[in-house]
N, C-alpha and C positions, 0 to 999 in steps of 0.2 A: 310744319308749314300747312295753312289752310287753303284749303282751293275755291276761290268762287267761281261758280259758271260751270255749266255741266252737269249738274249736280244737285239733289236737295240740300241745302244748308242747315245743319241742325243746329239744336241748341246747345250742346255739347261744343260745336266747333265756334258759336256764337262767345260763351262765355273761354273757351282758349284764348280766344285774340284778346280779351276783354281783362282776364283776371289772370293768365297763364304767360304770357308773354311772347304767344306763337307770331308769326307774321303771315300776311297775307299774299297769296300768288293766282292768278288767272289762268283758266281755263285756256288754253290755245285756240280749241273746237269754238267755245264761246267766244272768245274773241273776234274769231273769222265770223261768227254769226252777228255780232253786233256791225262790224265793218258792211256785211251786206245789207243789212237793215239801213245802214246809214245810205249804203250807194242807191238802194234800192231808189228811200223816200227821194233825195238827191236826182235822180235820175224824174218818178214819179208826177213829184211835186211843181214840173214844169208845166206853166200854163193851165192849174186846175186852182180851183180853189179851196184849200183846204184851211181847215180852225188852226189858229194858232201860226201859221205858217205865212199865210197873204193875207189874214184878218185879225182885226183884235180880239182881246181875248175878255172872255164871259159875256157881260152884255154887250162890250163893243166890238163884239165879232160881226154885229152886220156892217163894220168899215172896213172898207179893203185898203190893205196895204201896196205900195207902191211898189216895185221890184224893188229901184234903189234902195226902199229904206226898210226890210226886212231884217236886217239882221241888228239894227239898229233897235227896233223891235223888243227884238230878245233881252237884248241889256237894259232898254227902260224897264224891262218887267220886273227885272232879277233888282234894278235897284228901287223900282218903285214898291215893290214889295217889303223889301226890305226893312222894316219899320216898328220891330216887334220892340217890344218896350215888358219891365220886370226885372228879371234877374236873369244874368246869363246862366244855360245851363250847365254844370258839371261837365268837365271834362269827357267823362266816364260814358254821361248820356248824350253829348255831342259825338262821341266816336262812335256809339252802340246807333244814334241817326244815321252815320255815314256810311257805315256798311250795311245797314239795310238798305240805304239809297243805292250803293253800288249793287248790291244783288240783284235788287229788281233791273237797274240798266244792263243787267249783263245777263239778263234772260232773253236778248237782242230781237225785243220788239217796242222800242223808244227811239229807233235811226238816229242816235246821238255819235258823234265822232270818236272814235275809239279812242283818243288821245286825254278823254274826260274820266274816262274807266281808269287808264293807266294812273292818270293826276288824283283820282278818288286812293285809288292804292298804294300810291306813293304816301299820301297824306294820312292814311290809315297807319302802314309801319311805320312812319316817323312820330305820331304822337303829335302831330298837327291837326288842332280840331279849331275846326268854326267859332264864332262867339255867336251862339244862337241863343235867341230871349226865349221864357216861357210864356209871355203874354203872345197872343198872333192872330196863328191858324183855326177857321173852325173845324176843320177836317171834313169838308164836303167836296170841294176843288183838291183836296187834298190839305197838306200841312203847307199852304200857302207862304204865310209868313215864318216859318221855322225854317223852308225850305229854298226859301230867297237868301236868307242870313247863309245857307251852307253855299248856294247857288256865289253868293255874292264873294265870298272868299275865293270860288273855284278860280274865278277871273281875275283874280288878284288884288280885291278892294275889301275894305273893312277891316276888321279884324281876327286874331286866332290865338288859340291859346297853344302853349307849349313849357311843358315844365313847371306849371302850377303860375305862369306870369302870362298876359296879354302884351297883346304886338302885332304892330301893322302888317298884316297878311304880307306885303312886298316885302318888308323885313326878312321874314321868315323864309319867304320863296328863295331870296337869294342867299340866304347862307347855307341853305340845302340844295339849290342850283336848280330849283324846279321854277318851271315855265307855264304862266297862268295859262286857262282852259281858253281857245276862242271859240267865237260862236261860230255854227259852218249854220245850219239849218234852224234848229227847235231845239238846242242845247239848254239854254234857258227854260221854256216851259216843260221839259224833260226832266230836269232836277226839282222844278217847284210844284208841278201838278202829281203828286203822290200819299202816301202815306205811310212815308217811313219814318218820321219823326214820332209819331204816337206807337207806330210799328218797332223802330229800336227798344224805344223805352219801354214799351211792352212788353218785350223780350227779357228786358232786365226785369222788369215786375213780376215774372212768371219765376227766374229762378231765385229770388229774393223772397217770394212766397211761398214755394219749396222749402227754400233752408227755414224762413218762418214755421212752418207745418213738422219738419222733422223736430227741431225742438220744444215745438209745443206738445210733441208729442213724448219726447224727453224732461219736459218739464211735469207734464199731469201724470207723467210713470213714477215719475220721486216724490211730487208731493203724496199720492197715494202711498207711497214704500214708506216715507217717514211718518206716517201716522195710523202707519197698520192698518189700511183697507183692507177687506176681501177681495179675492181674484177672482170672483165669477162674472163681476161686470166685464169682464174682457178676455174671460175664455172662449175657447172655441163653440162649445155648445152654446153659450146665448145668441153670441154672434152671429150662428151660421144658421140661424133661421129666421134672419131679415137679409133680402137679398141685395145686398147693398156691395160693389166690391170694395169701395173707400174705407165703409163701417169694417170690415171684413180685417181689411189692409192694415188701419188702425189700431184694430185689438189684436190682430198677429205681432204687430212692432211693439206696443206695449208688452206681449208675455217674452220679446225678444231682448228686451231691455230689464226686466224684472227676474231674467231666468235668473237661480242662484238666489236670491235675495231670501233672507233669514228674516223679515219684515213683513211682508206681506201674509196676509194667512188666511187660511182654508175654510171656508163657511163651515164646509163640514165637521172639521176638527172641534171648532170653537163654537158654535152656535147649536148644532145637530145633538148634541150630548142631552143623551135624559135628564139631568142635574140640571137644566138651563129649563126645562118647564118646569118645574118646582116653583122658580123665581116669579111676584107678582110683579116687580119694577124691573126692567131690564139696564144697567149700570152702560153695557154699551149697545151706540145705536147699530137698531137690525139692520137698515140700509145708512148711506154713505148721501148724502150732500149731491145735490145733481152735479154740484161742477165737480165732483170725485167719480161720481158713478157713472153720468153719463158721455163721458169723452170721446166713447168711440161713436154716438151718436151725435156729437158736435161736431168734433172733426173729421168726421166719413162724408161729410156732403162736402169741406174744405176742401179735405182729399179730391173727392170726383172733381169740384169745379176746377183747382187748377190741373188736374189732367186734361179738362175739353180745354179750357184755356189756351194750354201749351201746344196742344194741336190746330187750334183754329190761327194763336199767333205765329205760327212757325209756316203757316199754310200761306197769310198774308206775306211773311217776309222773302218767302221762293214764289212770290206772284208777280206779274206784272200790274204795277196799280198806276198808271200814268195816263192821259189822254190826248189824242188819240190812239191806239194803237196800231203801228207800224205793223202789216203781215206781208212780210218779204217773198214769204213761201209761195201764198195764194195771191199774192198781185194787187194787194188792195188796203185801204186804210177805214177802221173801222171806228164810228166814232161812239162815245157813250160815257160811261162811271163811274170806270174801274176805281176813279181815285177816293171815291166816295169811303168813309173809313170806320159804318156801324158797326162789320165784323167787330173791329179792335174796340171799339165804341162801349158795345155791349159786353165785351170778353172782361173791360176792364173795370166795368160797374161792375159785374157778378163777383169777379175778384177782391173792389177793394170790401166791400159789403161781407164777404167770407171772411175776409183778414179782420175784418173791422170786428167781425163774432168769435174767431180766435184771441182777439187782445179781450173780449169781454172775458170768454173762458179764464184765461191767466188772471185777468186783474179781480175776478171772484175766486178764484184758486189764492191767490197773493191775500185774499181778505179773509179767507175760513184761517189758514195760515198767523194771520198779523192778530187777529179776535180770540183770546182766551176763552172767551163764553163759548164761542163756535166749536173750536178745536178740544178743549179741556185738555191740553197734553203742553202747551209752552207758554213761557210767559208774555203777556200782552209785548204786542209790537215785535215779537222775538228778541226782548232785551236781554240780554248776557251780562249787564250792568243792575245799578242798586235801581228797583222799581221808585219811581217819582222823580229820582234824581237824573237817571238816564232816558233816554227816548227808544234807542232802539233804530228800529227800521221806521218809527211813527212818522219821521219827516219827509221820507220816502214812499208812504202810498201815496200822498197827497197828488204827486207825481204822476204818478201811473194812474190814480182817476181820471186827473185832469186831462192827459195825452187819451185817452180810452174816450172818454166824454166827446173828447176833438176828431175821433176816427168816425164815430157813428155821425157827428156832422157831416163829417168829410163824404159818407156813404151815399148822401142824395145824389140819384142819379142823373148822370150827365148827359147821357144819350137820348133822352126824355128832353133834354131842355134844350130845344131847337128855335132860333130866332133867323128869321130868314132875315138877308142881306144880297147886297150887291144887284141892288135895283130888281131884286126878288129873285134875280137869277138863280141863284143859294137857297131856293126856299124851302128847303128843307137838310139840315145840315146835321153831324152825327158829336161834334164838340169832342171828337175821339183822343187829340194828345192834351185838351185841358185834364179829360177823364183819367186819362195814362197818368200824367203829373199828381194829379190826386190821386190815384192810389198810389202811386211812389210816396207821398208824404205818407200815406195811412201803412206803410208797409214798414218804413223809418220809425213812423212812430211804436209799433210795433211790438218794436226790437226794442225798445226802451223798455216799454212796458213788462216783457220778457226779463229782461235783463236785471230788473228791482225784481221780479218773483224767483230767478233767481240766485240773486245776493240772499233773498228769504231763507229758499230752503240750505241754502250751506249754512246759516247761523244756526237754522234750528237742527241740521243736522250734529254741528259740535255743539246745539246745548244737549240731545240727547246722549252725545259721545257712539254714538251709532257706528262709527265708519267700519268696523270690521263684518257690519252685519250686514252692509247695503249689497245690491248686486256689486256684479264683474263692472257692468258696465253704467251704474250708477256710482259708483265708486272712483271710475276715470273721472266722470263728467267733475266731479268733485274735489278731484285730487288736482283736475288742470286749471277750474276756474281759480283756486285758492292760488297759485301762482300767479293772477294777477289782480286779483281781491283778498287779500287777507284778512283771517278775524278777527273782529274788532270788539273790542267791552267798552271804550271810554268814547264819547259823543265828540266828533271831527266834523270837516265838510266832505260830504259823500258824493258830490256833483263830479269829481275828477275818476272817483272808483266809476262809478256808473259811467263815465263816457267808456273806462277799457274795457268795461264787461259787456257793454253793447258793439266795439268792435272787434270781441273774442265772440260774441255769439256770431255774428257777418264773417267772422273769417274762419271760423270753426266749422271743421264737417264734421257731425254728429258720428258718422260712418267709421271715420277711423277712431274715434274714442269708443263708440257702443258696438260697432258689428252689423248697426241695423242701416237700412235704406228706405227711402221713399217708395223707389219703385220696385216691382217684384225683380225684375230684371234689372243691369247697368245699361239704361240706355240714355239719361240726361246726366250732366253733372251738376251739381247744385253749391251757387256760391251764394 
């Protein structure tokens, strides 16, 4: 059982609920603090004028609202918002929104009716999620329109997904006997003025680029193993004199992944011998192919950026990002931008931008590989069949350019591209869950790309017949993917292998096949 409230919420307890099957339970402590928040504003709010409560809201907050029609208010908002249009999102990233929406209200400075908490939690362990669009929100006011669509379910209108089928939110409500959310105060602007929607999915992004980074990290260990690199690009001595912890981090997991291996070999052994100056032409190259040699120099800055990442997204999802802010403690209500959402904004440009340079990595690793003239050790395309007659893997890069091509587009940053709106009010806004979304797609795409280098290296591994000689733990990676890729000599359609090996890389932890880890320590889990 996960607990919200009380508590920092990590990412560990983020992806249990999400990929584990844990359920979710409230804080007691927190609860009583959200009820006083709510008495407090309730108490507060009489006869003063505050945003969002007696007035409209953004520009038309200089109209004041009527007492009667306050709460009426709230529901125009929650349905005039409501309006996102695209594709609805993912189950996955509709629930990973909802419990970052509940964390933040249950930090209890939003004065929302604790009855909305419970009904977020309800609908969290039941696998009742929102139908939220990906078109909307710019993420200045917060996830506006993402967060109307969750808003508009709470109340029991619209729609929700459940069990992979959509259905009219009352539907739902009453076959599970739960009772839509009313408005008492600012229930309404308390679900939509935030940024949990770029914030959930961000969450997911973080540990999606994780499991990304461990096997790209396991992917440039084996292609290096099966073409006999040298180990000094990733021993300790090169490494440990650029002060880099990622660089560091990287070429520790590679000699961790490598240890044992009968492939890989010794500068010294092979090159260092007096019999090798003799020679005017040297038959094998002195260095190694950047995308062989320099990996821990690629992926050390991957490394560092999702670790700040991981810390600035974890930091927004145990925040309060709502406006006004409710301060029950000190007697007073504070207004300003919390919901504003550049953190996440920016966290997720640097992000997809890294991922977007690890798929370049792979899909140059996947081409020295596929290129006879580069490699001089397999046959073009890694064909196992009659050259001319068979293709090989040749149908298959095409694939991995194309999606790799599609990432570095995808890279143009978001947070840069500000268009003010809403009668200027917005005039400056962060575009923080378009950014999230976009790297979601560059992170998906990815894993594809991953996934063709490699189908690569297990073909070229049985063309060398290598398998007794690879590592402990290159030898797993090898032994499990071929249980759901087989090796192939005669030309099929490879569009069905490739979907299972992309979601054996997603559902594969590197960890229990290799030994190795992302972080020095177990402190994230990585799905």
């Amino acid at each position: 059982m996960i607990v919200a409230g009380g508590r920092m919420f990590s990412l560990e307890d983020f992806a249990e609920l999400l990929f584990n099957g844990k359920s979710l339970t409230l804080d007691t402590t927190a609860v009583e603090k959200v009820e006083a928040s709510y008495r407090f504003l309730q108490h507060f709010s009489k006869e003063k004028l505050i945003y969002g409560i007696n007035t409209g809201f953004g520009p038309m907050a200089q109209y004041k609202i009527s007492e009667d029609r306050i709460l009426e208010l709230q529901y125009n908002l929650i349905r005039s918002h409501s309006s996102g249009s695209g594709a609805v999102l993912p189950a996955l990233l509709g629930k990973a929104v909802m419990i970052a929406r509940l964390n933040s209200l249950m930090q209890g400075h939003s004065g929302v009716h604790p009855e909305l908490v419970e009904l977020l939690k309800e609908m969290i362990n039941n696998d009742i999620t929102p139908c939220i669009y990906e078109h909307g929100g710019v993420g200045a006011s917060g996830d506006l329109v993402q967060l109307a669509h969750l808003a508009l379910s709470l109340i029991g209108e619209g729609e929700v997904l459940h069990e992979g089928k959509m259905y009219p939110t009352a539907e739902i409500f009453k076959k599970f006997n739960l009772k839509p959310a009313s408005i008492h105060i600012r229930e309404g602007l308390a679900v939509l003025n935030g940024t949990s929607a770029m914030t959930g999915i961000g969450m997911l992004n973080v540990l999606g680029a994780k499991k990304l980074l461990n096997w790209s990290i396991m992917l440039s260990a084996m292609t290096n193993e099966i073409v006999e690199a040298y180990d000094d690009h990733f021993s300790h001595e090169l490494n440990i004199v650029k002060h880099h912890k990622g660089q560091n981090r990287v070429a520790a997991m590679m000699r961790d992944v490598l240890k044992g291996s009968k492939m890989i070999r010794s500068r010294s052994e092979h090159l260092y011998r007096a019999d090798n100056i003799q020679q005017e032409v040297f038959e094998d190259k002195v260095q190694e192919y950047y995308s062989l040699r320099c990996i821990t120099q690629v992926l050390g800055p991957v490394y560092d950026t999702i670790v700040h990442a991981e810390r600035i997204v974890v930091d927004e999802f145990n925040s309060v990002n709502d406006n006004p802010v409710v301060d029950h403690e000190n007697h007073n209500i504070f207004h300003g931008g919390n919901f504003h959402g550049d953190y996440i904004s920016l966290e997720m440009d640097k992000l997809k931008t890294t991922i977007t340079k690890l798929s370049m990595l792979s899909e140059r690793q996947l081409n020295y590989l596929l290129n006879n003239k580069l490699n001089q050790k397999f046959p073009p395309f890694v064909n196992l069949g009659v050259l001319g007659l068979n293709f090989g893997m040749q149908g298959m890069q095409f694939t991995a350019t194309s999606t790799v091509a599609e990432n570095q587009t995808l890279s143009f940053p978001m947070s840069v591209h500000s268009i003010p709106n809403n009668n200027d009010n917005q005039d400056i806004v962060s575009m923080g869950c378009n950014g999230a979304l976009m790297t979601r797609k560059v992170i998906n795409n990815s894993f594809e790309v991953l996934a063709i280098q490699l189908m690569t290296i297990v073909q070229a591994i049985d063309y060398l017949q290598c398998v007794p000689r690879l590592s402990p733990a290159t030898k797993a990676v090898y032994q499990s993917v071929r249980q759901v890729f087989p090796k192939f000599v005669e030309d099929s359609p490879r569009y069905k292998e490739l979907e299972k090996v992309v979601t054996y890389l997603q559902k594969t932890d590197t960890t229990a096949l290799s030994g190795t880890t992302l972080q020095e320590s177990k402190t994230t889990a990585v799905h």
